[in-house]
PAZA-44858 format. One record per residue: residue number from 1; x, y, z of N, C-alpha, C, O in turn; residue in one letter. Coordinates in Angstrom, 2 decimals. Atoms other than C-alpha are relative to their C-alpha. Layout:
N
NUM / X / Y / Z / X / Y / Z / X / Y / Z / X / Y / Z / A
...
# end
This chain:
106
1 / -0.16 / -0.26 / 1.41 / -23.42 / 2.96 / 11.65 / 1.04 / -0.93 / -0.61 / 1.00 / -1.30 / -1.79 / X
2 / -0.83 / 0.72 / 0.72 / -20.29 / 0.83 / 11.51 / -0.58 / -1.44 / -0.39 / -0.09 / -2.00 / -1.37 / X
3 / 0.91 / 1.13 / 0.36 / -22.77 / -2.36 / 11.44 / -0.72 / 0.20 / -1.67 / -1.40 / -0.50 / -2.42 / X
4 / 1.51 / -0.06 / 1.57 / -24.58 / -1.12 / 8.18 / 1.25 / -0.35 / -1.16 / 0.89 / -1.05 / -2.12 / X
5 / -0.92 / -0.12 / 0.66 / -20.86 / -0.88 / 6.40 / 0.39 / -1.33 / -0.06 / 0.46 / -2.14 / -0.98 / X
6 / -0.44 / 1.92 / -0.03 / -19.80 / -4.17 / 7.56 / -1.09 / -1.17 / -0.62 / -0.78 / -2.15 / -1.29 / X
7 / 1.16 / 0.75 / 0.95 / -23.41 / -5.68 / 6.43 / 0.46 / 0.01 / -0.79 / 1.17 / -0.99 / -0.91 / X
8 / -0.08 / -0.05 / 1.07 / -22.78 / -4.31 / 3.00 / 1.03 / -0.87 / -0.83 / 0.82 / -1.53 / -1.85 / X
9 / -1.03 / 0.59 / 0.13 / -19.53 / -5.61 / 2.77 / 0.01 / -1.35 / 0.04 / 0.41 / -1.85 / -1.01 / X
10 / 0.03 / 0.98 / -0.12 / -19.95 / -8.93 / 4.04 / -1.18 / -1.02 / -0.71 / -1.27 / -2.25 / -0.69 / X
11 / 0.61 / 0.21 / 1.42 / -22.88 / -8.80 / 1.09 / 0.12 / 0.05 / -0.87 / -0.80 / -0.40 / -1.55 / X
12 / -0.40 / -0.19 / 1.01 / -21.12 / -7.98 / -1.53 / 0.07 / -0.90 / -0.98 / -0.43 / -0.54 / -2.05 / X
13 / 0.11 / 0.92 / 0.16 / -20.41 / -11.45 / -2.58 / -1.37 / -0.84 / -0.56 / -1.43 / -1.83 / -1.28 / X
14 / 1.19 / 0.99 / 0.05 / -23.85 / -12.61 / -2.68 / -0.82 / 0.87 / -0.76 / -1.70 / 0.27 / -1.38 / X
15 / 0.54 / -0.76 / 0.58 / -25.17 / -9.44 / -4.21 / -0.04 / -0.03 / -1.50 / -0.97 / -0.01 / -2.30 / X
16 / -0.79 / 0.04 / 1.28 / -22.74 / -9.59 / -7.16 / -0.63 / -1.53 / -0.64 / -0.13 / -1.79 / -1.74 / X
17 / 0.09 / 1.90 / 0.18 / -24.11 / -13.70 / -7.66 / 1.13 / -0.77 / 0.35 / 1.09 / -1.89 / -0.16 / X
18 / -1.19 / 0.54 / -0.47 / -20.99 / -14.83 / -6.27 / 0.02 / -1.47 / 0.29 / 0.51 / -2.50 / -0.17 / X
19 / 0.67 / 1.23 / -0.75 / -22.48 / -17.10 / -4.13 / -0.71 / 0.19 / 0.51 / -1.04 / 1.36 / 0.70 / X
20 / 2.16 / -0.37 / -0.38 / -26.08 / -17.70 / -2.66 / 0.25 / 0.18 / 1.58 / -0.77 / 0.27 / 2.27 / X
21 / 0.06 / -0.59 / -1.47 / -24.67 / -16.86 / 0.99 / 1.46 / 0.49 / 0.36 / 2.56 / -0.02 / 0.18 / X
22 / -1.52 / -1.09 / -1.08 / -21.96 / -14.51 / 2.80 / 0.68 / -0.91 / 0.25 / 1.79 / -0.94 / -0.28 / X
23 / -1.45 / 0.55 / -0.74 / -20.25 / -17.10 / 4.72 / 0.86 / -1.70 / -1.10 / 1.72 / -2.55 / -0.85 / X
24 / -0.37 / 0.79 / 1.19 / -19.93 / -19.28 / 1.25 / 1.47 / 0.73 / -0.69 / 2.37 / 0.08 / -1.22 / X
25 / -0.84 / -1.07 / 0.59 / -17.66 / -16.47 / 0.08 / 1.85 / -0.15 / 0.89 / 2.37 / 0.48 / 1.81 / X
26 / -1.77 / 0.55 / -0.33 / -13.71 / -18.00 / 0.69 / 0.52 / 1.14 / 0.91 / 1.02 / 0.92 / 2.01 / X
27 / -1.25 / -1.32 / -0.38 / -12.10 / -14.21 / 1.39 / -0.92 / 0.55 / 1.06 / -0.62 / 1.71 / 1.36 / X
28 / 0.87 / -1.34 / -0.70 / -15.17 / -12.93 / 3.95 / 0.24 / -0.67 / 1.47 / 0.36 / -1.77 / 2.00 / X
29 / 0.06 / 0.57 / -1.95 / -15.00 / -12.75 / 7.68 / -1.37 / -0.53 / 0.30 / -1.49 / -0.48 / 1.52 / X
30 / 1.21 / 0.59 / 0.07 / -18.39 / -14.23 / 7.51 / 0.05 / -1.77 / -0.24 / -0.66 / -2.64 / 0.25 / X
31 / -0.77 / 1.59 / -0.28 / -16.41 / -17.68 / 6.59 / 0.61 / -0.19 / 0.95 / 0.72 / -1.26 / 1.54 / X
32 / -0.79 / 0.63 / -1.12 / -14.46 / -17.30 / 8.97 / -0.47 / -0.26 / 1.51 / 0.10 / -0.95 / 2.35 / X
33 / 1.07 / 0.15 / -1.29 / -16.96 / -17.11 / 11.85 / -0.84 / -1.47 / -0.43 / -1.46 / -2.08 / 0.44 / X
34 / 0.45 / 1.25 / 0.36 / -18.21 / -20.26 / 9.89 / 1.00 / -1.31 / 0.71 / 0.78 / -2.26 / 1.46 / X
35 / -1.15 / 0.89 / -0.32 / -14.97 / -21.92 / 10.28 / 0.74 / -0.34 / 0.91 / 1.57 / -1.25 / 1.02 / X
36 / -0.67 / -0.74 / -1.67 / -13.94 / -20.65 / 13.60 / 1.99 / -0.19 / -0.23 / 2.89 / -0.61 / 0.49 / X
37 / -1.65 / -0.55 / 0.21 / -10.39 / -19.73 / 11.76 / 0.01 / 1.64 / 0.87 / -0.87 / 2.37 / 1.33 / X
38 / 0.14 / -1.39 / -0.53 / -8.94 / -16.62 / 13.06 / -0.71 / 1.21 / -0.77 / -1.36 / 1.08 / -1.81 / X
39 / 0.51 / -0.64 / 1.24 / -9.95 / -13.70 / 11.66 / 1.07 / 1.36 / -0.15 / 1.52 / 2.02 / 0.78 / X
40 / -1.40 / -1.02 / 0.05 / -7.29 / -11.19 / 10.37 / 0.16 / 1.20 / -0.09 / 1.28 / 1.72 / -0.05 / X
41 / 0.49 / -1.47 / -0.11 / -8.50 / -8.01 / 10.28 / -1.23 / -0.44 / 0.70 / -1.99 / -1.32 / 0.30 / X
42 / 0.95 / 0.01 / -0.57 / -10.88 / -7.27 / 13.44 / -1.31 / 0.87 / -0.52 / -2.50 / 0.56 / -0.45 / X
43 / 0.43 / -1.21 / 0.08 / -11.86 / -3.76 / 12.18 / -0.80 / 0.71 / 1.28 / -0.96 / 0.06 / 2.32 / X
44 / 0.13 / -0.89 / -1.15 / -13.26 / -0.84 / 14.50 / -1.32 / -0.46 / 0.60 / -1.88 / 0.34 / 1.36 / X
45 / 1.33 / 0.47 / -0.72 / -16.47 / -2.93 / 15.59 / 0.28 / -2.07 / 0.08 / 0.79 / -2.94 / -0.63 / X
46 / -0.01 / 1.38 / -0.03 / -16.85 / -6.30 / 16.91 / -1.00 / -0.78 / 0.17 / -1.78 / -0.47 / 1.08 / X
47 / 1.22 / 0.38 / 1.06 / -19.32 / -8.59 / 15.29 / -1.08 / -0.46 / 1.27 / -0.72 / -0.63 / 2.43 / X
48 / 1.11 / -0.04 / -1.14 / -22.89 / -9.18 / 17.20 / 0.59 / -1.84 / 0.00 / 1.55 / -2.43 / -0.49 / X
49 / -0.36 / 1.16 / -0.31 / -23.33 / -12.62 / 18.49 / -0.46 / -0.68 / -1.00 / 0.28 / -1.59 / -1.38 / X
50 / 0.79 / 0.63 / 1.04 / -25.96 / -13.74 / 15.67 / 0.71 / 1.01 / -1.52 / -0.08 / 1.42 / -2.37 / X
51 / -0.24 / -0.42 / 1.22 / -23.87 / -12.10 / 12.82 / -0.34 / -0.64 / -1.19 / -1.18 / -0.09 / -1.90 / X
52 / 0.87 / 0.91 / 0.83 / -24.66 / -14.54 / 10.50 / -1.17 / 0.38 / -0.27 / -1.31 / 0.82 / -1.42 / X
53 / 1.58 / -0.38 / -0.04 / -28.30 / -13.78 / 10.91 / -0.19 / 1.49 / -0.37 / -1.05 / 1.96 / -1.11 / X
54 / 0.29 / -1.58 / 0.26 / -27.74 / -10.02 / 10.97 / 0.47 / 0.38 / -1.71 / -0.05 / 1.18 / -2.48 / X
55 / -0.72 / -0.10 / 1.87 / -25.74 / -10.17 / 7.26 / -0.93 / -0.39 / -0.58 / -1.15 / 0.32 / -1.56 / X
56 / 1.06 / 0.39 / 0.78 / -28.71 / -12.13 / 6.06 / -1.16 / 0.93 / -0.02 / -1.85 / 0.99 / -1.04 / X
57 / 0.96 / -0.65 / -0.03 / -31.07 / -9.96 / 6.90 / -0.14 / 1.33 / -0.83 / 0.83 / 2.08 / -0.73 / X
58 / 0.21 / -0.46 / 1.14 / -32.27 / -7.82 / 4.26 / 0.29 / 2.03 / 0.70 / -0.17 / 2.44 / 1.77 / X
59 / -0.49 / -1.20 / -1.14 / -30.63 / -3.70 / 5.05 / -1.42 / 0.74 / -0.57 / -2.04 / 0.62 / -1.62 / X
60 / 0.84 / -1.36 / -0.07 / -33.05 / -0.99 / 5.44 / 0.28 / 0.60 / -1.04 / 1.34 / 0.42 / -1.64 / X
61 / -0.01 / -1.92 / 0.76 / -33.62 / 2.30 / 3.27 / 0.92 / 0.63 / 0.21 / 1.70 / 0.99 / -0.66 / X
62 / -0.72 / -0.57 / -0.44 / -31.84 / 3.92 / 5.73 / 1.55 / -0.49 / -0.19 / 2.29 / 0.43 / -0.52 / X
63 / -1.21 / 0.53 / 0.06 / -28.59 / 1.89 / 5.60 / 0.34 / -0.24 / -1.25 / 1.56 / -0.44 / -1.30 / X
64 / -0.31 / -0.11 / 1.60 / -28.55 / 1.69 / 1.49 / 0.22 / 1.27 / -0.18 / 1.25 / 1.64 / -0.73 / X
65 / 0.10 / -1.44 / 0.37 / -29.04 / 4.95 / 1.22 / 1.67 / 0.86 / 0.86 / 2.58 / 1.44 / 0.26 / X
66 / -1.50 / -0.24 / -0.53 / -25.99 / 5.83 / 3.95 / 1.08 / -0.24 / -0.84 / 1.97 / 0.57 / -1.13 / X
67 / -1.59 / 0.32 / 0.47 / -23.48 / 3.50 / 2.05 / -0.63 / 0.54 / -1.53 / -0.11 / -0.13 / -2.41 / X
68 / -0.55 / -0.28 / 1.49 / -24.44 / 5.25 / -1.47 / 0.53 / 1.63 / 0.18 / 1.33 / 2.35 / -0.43 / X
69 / -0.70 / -1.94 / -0.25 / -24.10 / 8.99 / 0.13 / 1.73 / -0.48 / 0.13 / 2.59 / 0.10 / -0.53 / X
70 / -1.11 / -0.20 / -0.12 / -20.96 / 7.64 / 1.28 / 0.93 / -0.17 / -1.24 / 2.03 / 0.37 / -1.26 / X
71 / -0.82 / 0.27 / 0.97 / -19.73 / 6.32 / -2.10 / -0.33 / 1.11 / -0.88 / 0.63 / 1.36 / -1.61 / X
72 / 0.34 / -0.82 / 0.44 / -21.52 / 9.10 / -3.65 / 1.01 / 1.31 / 0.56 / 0.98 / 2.14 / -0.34 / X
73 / -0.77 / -1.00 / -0.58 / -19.20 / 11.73 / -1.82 / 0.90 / -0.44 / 0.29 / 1.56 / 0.16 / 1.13 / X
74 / -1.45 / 0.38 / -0.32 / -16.40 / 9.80 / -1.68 / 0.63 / 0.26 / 1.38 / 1.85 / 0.35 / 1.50 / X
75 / -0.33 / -0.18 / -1.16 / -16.39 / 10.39 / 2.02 / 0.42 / -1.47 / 0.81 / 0.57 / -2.61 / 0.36 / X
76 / -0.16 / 1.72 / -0.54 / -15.69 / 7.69 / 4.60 / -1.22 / -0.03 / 0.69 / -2.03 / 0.89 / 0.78 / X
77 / 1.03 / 0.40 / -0.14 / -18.02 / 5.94 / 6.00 / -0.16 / -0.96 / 1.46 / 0.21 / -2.14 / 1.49 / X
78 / 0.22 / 0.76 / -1.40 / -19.03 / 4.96 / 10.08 / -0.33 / 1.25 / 0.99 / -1.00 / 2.21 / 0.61 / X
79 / 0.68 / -0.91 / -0.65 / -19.48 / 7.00 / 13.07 / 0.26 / 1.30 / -0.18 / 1.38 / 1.42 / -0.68 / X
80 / -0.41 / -1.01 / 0.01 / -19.41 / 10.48 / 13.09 / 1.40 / 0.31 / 0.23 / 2.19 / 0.48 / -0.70 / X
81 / -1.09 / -0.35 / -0.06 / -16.42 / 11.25 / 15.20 / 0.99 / -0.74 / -0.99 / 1.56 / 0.00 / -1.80 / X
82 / -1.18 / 0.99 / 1.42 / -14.04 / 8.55 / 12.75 / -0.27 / 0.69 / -0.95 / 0.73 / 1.25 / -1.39 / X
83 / 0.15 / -0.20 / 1.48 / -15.54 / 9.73 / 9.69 / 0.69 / 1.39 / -0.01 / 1.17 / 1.74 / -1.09 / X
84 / -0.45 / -1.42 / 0.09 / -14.28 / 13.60 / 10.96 / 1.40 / -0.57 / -0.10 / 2.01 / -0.02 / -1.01 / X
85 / -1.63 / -0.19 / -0.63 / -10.36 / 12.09 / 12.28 / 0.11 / -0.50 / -1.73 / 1.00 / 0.01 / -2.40 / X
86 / -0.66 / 0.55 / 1.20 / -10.53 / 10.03 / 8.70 / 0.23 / 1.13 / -0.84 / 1.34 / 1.49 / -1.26 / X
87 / -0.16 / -0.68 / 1.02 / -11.46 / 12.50 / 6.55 / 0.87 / 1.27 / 0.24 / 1.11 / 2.07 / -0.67 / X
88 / -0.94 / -1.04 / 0.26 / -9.11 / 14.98 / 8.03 / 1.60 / -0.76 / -0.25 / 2.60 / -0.20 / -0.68 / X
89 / -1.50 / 0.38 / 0.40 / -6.14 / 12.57 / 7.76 / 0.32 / -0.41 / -1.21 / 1.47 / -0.54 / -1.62 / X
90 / -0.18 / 0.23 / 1.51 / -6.79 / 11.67 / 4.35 / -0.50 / 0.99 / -0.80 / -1.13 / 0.65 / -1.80 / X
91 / 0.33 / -1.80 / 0.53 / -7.48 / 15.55 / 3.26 / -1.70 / -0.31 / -0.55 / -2.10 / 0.22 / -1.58 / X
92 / 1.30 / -0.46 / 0.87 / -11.27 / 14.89 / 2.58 / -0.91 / 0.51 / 0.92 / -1.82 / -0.24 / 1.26 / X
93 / 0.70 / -0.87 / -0.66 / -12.83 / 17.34 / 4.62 / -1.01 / 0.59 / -0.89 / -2.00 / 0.94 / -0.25 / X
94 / 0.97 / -0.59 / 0.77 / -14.88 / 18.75 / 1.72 / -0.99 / -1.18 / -0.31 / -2.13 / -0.90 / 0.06 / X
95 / 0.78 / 1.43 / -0.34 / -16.58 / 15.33 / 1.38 / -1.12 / -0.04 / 1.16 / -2.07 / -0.81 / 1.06 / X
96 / 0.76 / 0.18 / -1.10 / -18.30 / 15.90 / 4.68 / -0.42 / 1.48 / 0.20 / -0.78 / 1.91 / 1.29 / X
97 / 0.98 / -1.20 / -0.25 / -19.65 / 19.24 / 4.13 / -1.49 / -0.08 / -1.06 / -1.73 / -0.91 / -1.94 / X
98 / 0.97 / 0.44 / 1.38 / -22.80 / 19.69 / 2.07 / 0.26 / 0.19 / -1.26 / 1.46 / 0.40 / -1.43 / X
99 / -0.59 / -0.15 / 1.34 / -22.66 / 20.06 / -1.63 / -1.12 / 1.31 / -0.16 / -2.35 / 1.33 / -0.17 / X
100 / 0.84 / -1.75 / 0.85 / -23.85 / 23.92 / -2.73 / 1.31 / 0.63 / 0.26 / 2.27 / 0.35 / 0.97 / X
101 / -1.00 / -1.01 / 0.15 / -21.92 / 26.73 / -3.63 / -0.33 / 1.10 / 1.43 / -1.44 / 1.46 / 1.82 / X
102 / 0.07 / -1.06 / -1.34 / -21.27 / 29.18 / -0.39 / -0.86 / 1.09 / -0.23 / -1.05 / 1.27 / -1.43 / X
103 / 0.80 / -1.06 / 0.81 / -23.68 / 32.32 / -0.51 / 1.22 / 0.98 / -0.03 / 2.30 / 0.98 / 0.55 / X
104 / -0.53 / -1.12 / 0.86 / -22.43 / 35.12 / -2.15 / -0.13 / 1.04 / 1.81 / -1.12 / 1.07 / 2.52 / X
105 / 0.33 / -1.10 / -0.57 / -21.43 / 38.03 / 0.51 / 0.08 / 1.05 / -0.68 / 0.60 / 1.02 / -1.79 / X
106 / 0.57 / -1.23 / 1.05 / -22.48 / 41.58 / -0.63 / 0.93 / 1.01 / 1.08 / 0.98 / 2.23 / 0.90 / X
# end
């Protein structure tokens, strides 16, 4: 799941018209795998071998739809267990439940 987040991200750039490819984009770790500079933030996944190729490739249903629930609920966003330790260390535990009102007990 953390691959679909990092896609998005490392599309953002090219989405917005920025520029007509990811690793065109000055500030993206997608240059920097161009450039073979370091890269300064690893984050919690480490990139396939054809990343390049995988950022280009156009995301699924399934993986659009993930990163708008997540921006849509203001939850975080990757694997299960992380998304529980995040959202309890940054108080959003209600974020990761469903959205309805509890039933009524009688």
């Amino acid at each position: 799941m953390c691959e679909y987040l990092y896609h998005d991200i490392e599309r953002n750039p090219v989405r917005a018209g920025l520029v007509p490819r990811a690793e065109q984009w000055r500030w993206s770790s997608a240059n920097v795998a161009t450039t073979g500079g370091p890269r300064v933030d690893p984050g919690p996944i480490s990139c396939p071998a054809a990343w390049l190729a995988y950022v280009h490739e156009p995301q699924t249903e399934t993986e659009v739809e993930c990163v708008r629930e997540s921006l849509r609920r203001a939850r975080p966003f990757g694997e299960p267990a992380w998304m529980a330790q995040a959202a309890e260390r940054l108080s959003l535990q209600a974020s990761l439940r469903p959205r309805r009102r509890p039933r009524r007990v009688r």
